[in-house]
CHARMM-style PDB file with segment names, atoms N, HN, CA, C and O in Angstrom:
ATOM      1  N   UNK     1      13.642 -15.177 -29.198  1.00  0.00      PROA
ATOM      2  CA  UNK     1      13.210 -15.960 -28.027  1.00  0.00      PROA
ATOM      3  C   UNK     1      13.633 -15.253 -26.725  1.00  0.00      PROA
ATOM      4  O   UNK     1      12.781 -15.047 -25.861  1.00  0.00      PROA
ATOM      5  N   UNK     2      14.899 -14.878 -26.550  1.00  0.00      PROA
ATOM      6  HN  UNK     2      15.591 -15.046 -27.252  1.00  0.00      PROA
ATOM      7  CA  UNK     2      15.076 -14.197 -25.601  1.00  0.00      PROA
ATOM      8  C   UNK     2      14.904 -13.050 -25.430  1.00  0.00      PROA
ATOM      9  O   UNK     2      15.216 -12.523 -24.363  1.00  0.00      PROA
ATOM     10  N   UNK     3      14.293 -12.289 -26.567  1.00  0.00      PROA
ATOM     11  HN  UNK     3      14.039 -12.718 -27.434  1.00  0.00      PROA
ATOM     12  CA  UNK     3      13.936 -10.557 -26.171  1.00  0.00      PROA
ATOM     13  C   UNK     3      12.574 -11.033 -25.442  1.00  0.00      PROA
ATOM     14  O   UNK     3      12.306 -10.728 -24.280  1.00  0.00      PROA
ATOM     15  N   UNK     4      11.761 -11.806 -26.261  1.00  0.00      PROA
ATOM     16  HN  UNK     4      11.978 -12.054 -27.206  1.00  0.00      PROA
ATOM     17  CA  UNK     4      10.182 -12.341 -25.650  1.00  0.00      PROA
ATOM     18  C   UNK     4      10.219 -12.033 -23.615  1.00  0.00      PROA
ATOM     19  O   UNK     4       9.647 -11.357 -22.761  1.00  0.00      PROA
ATOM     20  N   UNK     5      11.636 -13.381 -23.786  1.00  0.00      PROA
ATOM     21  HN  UNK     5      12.101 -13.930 -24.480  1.00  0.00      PROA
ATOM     22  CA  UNK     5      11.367 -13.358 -22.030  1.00  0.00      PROA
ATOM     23  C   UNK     5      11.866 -12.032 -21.346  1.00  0.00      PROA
ATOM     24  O   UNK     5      11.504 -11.846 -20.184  1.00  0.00      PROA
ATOM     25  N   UNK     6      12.785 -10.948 -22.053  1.00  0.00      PROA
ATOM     26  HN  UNK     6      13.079 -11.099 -22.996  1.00  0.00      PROA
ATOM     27  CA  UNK     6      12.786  -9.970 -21.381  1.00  0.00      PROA
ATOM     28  C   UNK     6      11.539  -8.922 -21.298  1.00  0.00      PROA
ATOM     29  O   UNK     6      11.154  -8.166 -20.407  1.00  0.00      PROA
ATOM     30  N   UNK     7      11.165  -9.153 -22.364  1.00  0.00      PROA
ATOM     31  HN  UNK     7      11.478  -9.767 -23.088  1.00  0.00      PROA
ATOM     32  CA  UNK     7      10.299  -8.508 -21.997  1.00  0.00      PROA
ATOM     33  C   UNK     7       8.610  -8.597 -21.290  1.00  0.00      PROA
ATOM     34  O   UNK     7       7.646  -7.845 -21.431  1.00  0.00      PROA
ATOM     35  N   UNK     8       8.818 -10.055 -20.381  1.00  0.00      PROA
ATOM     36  HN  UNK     8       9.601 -10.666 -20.267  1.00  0.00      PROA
ATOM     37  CA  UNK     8       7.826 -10.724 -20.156  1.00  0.00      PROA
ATOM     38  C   UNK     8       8.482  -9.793 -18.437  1.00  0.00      PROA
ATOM     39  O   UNK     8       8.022  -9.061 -17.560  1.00  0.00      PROA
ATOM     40  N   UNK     9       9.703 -10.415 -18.779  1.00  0.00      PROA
ATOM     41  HN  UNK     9      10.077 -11.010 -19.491  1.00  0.00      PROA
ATOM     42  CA  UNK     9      10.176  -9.952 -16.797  1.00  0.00      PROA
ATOM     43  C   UNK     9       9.768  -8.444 -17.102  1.00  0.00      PROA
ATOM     44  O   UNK     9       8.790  -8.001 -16.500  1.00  0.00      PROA
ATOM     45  N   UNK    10      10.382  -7.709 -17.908  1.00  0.00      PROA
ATOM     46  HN  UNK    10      11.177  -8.070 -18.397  1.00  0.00      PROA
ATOM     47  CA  UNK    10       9.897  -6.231 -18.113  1.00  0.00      PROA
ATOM     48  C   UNK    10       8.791  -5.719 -17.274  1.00  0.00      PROA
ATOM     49  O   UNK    10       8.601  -5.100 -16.227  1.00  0.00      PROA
ATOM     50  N   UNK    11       8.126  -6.307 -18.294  1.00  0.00      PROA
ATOM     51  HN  UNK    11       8.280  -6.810 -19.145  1.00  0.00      PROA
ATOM     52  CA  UNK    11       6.481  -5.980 -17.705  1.00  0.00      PROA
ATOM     53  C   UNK    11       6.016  -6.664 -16.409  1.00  0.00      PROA
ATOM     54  O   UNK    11       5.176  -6.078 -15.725  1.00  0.00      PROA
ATOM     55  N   UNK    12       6.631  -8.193 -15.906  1.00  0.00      PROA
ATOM     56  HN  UNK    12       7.313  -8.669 -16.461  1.00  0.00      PROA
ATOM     57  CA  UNK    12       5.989  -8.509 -14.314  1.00  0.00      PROA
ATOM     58  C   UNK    12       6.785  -7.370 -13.186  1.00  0.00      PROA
ATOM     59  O   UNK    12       6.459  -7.019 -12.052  1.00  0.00      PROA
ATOM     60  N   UNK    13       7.567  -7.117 -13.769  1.00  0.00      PROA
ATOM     61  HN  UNK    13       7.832  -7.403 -14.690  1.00  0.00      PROA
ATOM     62  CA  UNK    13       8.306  -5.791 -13.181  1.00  0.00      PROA
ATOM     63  C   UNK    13       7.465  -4.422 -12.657  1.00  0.00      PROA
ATOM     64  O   UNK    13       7.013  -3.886 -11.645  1.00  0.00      PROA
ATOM     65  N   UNK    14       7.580  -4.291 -13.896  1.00  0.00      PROA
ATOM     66  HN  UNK    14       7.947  -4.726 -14.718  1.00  0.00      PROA
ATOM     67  CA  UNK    14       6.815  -3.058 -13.860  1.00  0.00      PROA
ATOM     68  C   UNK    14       5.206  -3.391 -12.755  1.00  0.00      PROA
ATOM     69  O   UNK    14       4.791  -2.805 -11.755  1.00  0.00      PROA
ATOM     70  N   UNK    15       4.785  -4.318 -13.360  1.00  0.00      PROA
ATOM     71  HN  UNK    15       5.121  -4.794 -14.173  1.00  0.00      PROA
ATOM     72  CA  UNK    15       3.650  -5.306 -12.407  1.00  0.00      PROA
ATOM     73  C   UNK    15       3.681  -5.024 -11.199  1.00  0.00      PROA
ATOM     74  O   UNK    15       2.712  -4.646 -10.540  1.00  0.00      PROA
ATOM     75  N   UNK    16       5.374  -5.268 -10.602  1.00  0.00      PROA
ATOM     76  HN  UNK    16       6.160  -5.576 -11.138  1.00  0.00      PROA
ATOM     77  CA  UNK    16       4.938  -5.764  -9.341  1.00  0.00      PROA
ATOM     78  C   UNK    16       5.492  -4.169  -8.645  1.00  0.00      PROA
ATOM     79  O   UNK    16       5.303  -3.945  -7.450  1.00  0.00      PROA
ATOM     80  N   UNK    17       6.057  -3.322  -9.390  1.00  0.00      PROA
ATOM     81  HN  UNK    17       6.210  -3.503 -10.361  1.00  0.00      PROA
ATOM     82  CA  UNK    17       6.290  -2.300  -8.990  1.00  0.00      PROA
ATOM     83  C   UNK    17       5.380  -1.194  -8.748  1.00  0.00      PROA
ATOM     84  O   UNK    17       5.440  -0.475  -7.751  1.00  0.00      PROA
ATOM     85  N   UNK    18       4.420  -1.061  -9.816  1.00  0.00      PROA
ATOM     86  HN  UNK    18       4.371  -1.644 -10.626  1.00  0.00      PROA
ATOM     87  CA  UNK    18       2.801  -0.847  -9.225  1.00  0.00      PROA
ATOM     88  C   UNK    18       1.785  -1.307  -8.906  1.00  0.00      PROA
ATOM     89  O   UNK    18       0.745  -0.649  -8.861  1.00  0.00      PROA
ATOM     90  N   UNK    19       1.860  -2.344  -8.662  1.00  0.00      PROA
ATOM     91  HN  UNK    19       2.705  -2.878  -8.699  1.00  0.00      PROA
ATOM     92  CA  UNK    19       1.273  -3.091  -6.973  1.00  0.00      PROA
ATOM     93  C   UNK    19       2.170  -2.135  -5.567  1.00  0.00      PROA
ATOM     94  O   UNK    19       1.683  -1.281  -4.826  1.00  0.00      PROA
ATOM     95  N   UNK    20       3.629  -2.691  -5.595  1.00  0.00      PROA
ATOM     96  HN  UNK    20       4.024  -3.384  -6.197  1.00  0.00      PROA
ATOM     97  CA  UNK    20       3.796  -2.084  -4.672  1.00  0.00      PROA
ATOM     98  C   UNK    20       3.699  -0.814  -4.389  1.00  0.00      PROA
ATOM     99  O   UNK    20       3.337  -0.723  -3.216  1.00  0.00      PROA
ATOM    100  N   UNK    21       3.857   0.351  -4.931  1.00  0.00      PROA
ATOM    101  HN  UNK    21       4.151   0.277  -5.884  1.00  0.00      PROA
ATOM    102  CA  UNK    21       3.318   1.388  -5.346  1.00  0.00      PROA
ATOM    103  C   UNK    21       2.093   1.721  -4.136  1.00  0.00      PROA
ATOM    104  O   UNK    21       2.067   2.098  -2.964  1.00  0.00      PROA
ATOM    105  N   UNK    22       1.125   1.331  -5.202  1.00  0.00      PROA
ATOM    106  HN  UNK    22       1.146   1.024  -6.153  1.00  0.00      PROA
ATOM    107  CA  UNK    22      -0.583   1.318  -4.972  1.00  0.00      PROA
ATOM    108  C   UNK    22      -0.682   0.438  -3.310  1.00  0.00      PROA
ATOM    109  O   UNK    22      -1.655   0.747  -2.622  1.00  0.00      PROA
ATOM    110  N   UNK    23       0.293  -0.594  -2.738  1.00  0.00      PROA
ATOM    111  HN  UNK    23       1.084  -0.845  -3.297  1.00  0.00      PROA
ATOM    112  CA  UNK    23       0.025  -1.008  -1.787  1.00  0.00      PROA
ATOM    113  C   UNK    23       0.498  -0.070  -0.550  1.00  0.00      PROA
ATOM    114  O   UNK    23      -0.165   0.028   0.482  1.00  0.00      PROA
ATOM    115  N   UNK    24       2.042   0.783  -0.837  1.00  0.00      PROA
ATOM    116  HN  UNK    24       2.581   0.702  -1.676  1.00  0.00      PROA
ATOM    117  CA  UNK    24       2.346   1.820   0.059  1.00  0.00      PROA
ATOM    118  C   UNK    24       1.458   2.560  -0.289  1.00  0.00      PROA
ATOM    119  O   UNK    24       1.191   2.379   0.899  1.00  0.00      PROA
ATOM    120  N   UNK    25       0.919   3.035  -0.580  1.00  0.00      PROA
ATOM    121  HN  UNK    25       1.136   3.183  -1.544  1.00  0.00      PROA
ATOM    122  CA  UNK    25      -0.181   4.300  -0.900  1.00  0.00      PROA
ATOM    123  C   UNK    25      -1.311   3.863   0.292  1.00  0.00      PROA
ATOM    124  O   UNK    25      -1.718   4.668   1.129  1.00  0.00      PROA
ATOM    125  N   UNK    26      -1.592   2.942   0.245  1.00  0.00      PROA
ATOM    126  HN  UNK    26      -1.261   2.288  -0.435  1.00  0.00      PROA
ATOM    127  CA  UNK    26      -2.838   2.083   0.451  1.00  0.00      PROA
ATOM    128  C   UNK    26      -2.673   2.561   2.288  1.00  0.00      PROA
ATOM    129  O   UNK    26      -3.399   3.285   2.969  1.00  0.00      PROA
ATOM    130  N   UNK    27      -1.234   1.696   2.704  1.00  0.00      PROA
ATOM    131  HN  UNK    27      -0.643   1.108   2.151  1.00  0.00      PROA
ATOM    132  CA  UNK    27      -1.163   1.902   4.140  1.00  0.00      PROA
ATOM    133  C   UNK    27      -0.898   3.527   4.890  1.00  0.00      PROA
ATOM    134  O   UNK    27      -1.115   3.935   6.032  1.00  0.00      PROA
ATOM    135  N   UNK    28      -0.484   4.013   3.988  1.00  0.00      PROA
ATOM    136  HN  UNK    28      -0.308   3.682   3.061  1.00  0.00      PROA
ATOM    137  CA  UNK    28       0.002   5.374   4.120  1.00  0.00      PROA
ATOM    138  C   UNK    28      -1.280   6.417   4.816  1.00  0.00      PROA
ATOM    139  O   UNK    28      -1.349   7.266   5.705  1.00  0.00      PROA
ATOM    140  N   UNK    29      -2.405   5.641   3.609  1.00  0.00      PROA
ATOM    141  HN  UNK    29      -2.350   4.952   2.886  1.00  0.00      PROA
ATOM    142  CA  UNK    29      -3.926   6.250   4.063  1.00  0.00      PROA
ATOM    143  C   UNK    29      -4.441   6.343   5.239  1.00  0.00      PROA
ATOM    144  O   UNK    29      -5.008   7.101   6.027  1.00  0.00      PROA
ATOM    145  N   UNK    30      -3.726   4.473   4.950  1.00  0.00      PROA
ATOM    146  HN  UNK    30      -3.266   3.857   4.311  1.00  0.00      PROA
ATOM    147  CA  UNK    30      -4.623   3.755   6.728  1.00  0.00      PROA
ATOM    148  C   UNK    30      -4.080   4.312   7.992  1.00  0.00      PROA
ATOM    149  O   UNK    30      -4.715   4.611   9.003  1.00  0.00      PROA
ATOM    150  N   UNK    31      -2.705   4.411   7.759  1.00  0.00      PROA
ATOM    151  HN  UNK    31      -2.189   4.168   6.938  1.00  0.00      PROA
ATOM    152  CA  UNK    31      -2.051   5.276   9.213  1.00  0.00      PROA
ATOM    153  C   UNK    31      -2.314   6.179   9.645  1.00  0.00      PROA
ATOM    154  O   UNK    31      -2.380   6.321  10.866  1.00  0.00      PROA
ATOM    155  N   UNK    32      -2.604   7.290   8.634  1.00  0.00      PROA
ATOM    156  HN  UNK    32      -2.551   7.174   7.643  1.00  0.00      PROA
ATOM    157  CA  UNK    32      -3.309   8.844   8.271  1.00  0.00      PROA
ATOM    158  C   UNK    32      -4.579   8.943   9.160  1.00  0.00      PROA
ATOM    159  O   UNK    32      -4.902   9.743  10.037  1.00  0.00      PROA
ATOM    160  N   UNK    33      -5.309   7.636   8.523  1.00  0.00      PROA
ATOM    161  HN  UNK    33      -5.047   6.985   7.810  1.00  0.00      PROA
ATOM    162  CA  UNK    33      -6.943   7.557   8.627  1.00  0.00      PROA
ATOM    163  C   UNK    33      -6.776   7.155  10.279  1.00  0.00      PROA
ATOM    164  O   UNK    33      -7.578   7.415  11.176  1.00  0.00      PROA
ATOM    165  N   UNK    34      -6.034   6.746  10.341  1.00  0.00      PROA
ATOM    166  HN  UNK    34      -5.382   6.535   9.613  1.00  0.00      PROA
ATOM    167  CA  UNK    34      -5.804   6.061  12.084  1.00  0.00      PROA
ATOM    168  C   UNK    34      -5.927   6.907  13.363  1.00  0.00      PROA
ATOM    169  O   UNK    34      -6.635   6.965  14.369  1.00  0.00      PROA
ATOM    170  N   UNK    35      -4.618   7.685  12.672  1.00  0.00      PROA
ATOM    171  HN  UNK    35      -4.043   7.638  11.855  1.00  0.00      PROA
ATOM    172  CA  UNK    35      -3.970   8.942  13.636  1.00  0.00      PROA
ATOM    173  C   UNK    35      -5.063   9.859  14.037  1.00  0.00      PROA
ATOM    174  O   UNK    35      -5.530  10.080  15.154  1.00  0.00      PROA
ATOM    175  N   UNK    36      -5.397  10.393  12.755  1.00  0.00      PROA
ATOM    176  HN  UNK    36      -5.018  10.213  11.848  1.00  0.00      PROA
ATOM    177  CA  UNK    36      -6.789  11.355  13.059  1.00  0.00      PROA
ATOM    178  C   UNK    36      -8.049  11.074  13.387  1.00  0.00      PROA
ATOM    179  O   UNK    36      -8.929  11.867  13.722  1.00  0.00      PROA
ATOM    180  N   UNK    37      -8.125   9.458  13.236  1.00  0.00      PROA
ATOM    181  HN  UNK    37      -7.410   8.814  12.963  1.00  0.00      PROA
ATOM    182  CA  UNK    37      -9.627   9.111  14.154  1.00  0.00      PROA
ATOM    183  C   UNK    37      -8.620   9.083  15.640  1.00  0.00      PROA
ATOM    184  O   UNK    37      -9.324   9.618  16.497  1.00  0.00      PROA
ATOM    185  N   UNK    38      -7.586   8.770  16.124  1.00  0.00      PROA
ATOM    186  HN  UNK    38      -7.015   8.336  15.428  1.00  0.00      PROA
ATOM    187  CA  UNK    38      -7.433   8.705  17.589  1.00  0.00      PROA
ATOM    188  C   UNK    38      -7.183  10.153  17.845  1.00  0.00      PROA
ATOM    189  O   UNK    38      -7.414  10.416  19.025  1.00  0.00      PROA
ATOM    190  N   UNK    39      -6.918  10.844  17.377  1.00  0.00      PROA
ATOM    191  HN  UNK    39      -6.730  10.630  16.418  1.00  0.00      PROA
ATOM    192  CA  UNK    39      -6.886  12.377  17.680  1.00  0.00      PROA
ATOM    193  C   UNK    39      -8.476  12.570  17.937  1.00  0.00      PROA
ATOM    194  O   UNK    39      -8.609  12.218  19.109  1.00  0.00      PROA
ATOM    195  N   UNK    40      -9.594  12.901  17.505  1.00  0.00      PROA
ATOM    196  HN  UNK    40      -9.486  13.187  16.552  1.00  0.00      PROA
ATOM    197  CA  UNK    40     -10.861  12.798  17.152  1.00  0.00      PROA
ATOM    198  C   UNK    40     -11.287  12.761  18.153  1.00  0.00      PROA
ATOM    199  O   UNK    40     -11.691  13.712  18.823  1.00  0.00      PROA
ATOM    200  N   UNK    41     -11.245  10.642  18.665  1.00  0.00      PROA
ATOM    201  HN  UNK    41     -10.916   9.871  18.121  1.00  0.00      PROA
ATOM    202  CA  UNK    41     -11.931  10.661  19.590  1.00  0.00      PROA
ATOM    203  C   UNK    41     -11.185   9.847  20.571  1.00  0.00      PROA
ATOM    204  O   UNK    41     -11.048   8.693  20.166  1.00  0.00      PROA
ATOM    205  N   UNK    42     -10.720  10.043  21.589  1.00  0.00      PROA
ATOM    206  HN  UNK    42     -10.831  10.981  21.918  1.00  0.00      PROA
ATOM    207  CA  UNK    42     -10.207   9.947  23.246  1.00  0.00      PROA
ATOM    208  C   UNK    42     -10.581   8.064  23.406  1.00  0.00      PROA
ATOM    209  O   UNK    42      -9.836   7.107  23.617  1.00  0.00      PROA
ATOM    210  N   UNK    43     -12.197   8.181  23.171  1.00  0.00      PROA
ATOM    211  HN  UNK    43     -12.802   8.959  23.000  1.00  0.00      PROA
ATOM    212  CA  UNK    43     -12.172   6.875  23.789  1.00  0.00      PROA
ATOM    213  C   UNK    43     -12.274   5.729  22.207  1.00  0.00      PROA
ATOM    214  O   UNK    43     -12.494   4.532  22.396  1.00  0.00      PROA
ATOM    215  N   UNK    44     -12.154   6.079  21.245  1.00  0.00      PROA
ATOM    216  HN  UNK    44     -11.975   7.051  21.091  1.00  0.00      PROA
ATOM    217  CA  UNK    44     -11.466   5.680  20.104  1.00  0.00      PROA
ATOM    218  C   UNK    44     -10.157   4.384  20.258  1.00  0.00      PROA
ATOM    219  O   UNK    44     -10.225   3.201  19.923  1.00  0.00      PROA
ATOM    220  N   UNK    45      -9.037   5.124  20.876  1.00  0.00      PROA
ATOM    221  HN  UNK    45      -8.982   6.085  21.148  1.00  0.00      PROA
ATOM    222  CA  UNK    45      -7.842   3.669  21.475  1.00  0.00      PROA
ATOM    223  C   UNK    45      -8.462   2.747  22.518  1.00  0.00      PROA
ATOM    224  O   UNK    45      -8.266   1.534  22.580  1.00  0.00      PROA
ATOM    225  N   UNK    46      -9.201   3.436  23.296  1.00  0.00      PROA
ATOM    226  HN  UNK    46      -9.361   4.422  23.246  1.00  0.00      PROA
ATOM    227  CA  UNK    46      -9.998   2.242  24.533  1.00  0.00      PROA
ATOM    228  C   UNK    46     -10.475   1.083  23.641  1.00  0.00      PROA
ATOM    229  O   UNK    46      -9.702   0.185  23.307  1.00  0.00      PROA
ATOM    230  N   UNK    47     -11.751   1.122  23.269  1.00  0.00      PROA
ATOM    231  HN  UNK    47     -12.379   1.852  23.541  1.00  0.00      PROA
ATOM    232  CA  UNK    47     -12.315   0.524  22.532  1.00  0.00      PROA
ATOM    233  C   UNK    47     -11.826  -0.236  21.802  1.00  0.00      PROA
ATOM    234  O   UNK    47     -12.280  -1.353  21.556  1.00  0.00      PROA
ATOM    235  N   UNK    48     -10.439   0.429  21.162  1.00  0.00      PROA
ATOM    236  HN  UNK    48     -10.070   1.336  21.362  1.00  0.00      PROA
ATOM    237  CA  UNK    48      -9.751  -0.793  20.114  1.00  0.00      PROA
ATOM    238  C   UNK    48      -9.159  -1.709  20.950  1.00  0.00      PROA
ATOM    239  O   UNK    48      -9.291  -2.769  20.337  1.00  0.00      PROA
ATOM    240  N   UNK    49      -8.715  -1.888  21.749  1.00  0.00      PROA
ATOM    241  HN  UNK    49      -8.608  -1.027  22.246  1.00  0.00      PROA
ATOM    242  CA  UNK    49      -8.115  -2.487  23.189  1.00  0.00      PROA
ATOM    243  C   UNK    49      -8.705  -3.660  23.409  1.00  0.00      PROA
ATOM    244  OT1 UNK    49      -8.431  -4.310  24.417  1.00  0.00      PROA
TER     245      UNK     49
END
């Protein structure tokens, strides 16, 4: 009974550890993707404003 629940947390573990993972990845892009569209284009930050 109690190996069951360890290994239930085990795995939401592991779960939530690649989620988070895959979610830093995710923003890492977006900052990336950010920087070099405002590098790009000048009136790019206006616009977002």
């Amino acid at each position: 009974m109690v190996s069951i629940m360890l290994e239930i947390l085990l795995y939401m573990g592991l779960l939530l550890l690649y989620v988070g993972i895959l979610t830093g990845i995710y923003f890492l892009v977006m900052l990336i993707v950010d920087d070099v569209g405002e590098r790009k284009h000048p009136y790019y930050k206006e616009r977002r404003e």
